[in-house]
N, C-alpha and C positions, 0 to 999 in steps of 0.2 A: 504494500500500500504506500502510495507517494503522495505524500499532502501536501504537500507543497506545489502551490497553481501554475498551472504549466505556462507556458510563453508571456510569461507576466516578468523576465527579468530577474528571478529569485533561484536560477540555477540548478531547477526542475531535473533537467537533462543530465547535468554530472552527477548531482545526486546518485539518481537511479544506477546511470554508469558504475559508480564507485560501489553502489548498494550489490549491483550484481557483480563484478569483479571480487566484493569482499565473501559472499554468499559461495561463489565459486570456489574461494581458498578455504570455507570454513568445510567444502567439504572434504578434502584431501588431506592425506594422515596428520597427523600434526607435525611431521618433521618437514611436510614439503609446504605449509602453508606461507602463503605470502608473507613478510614483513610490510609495514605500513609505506616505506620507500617504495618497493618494489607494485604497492598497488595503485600508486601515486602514477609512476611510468604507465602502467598498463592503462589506468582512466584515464591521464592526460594523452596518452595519443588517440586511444580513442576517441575525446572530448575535443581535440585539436591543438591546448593551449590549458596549461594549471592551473588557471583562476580559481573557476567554483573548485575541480576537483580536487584541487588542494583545501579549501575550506571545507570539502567535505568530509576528506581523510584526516585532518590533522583538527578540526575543531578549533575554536576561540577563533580570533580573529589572524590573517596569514599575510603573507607577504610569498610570492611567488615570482619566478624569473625561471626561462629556458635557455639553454646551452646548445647551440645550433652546430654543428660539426663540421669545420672546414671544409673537411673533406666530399660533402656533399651528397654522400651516401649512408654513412651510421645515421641510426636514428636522433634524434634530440634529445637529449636530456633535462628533465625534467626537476626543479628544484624547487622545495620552501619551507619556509622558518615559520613555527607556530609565534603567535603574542599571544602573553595572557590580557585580556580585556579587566581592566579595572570595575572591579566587585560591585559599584555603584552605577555602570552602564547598562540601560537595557535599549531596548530594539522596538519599536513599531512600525508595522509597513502597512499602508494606503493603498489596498489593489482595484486599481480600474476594471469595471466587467469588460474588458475587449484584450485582445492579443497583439502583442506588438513582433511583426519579424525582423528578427535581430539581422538579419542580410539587408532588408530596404532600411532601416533606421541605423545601420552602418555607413550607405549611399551617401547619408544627407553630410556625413563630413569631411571637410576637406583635406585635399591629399598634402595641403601642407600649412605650417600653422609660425607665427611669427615665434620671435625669439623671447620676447616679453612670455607673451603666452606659454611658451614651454617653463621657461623660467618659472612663474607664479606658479604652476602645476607642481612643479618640483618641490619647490620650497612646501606649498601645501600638503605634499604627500609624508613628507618628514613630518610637519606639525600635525599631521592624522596622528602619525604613529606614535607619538608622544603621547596625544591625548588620549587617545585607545587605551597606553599601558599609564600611567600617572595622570594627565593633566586634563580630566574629561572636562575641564571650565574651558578649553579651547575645540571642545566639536565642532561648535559653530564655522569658526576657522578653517579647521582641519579638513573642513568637507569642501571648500568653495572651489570653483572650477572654474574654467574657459576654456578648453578643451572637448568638449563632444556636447554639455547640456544645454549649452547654445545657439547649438547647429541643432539639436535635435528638438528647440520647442517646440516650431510649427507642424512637426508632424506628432509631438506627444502633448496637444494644448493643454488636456486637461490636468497630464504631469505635471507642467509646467507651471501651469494654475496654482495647485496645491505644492508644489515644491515653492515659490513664491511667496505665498501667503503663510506657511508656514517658517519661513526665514526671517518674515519682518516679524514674527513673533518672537523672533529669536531661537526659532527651536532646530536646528543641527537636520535639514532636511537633503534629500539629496535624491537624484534617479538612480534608481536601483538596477542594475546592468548594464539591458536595452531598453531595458522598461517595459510596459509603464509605471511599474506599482514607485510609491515615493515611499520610500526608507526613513526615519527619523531615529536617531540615537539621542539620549535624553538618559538624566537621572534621576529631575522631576517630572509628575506626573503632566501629560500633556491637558489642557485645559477641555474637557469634557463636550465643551459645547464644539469646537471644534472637529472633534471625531463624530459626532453628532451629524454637523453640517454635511462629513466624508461619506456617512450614512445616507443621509437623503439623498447623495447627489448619486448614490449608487456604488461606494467604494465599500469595500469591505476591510472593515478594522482586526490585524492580527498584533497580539501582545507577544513576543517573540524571546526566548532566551538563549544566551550565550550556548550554543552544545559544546560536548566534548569528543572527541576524535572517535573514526567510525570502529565499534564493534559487532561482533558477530554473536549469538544468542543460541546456542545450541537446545532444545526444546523434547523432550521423549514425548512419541507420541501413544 
């Protein structure tokens, strides 16, 4: 069972990937079963790229990078470093009832992006990582972009909407993959009328917590 909503940008896909790659080694003797590295490679090639399936294998929040092979024929290597997420972080995500595909909402950006704009990206990406493990009073920070959520309002408006509105509240919002669903990290409670409004307008409010790295559950039947 995958509960997690499919083309919604929340990673649906590696998930299951990694879910059945780990299902696979939990059946095989225990001395041939996968190590958590070795299922990391097998779900990121499958998956294309370690993003989700690194968060899916390693839990808390990730940091992922591939190792591409001069040589032009071994396969990629596949690498990432767990973060612990600071104890007082949690997660809410905003899912739009509609599907976003992550190929046409890739379209929309451009094949090449100034020198500023990479620059603030960078710096921002550090100040994520900061505030994930120590400094959650800089989420808000930590998340702002120029790089893909700008190019991608007009096609995700009502993302953009709620990604928007939710910032000038101050609350650490952000597009969640391809989207559409809008992600919020917070360690106060978001203000109720708010999620309310998400409600009307047709989004679906999940309360979401940090997981921990994937296991397998052996079960006699």
């Amino acid at each position: 069972h995958n509960r997690i909503p499919h083309s919604r940008g929340m990673g649906s896909s590696a998930s299951a990937i990694v879910a059945g790659v780990a299902a696979a080694s939990g059946l095989l003797p225990e001395h041939a079963q996968l190590s958590r590295d070795r299922i990391l490679q097998v779900a990121s090639d499958l998956e294309g790229h370690p993003d989700n399936a690194a968060a899916s294998v390693l839990g808390d929040a990730v940091v992922s990078w591939t190792n591409v092979p001069v040589d032009g024929h071994s396969l990629p290597d596949y690498r990432a470093a767990s973060i612990k997420v600071h104890k007082d972080i949690r997660a809410t995500a905003l899912v739009p009832d509609f599907h976003a595909s992550t190929q046409a909402v890739r379209r929309v950006l451009p094949s090449h992006v100034t020198h500023s704009d990479a620059a603030f990206n960078v710096s921002r990406t550090a100040v994520q990582v900061a505030a994930l493990q120590n400094y959650p009073d800089l989420l808000w920070e930590g998340t702002r972009d120029r790089l893909h959520q700008p190019y991608r309002a007009d096609a995700l408006s009502v993302t953009a909407e709620w990604v928007n509105r939710l910032r000038n509240r101050g609350y650490a919002a952000y597009l969640s993959g391809a989207g559409p669903t809008v992600m919020v990290l917070h360690t106060e409670d978001i203000d109720e009328s708010i999620l309310d409004d998400a409600r009307e307008q047709g989004l679906r409010v999940f309360d979401l917590k940090v997981a921990g790295p994937v296991r397998v559950e052996v079960t006699q039947a």
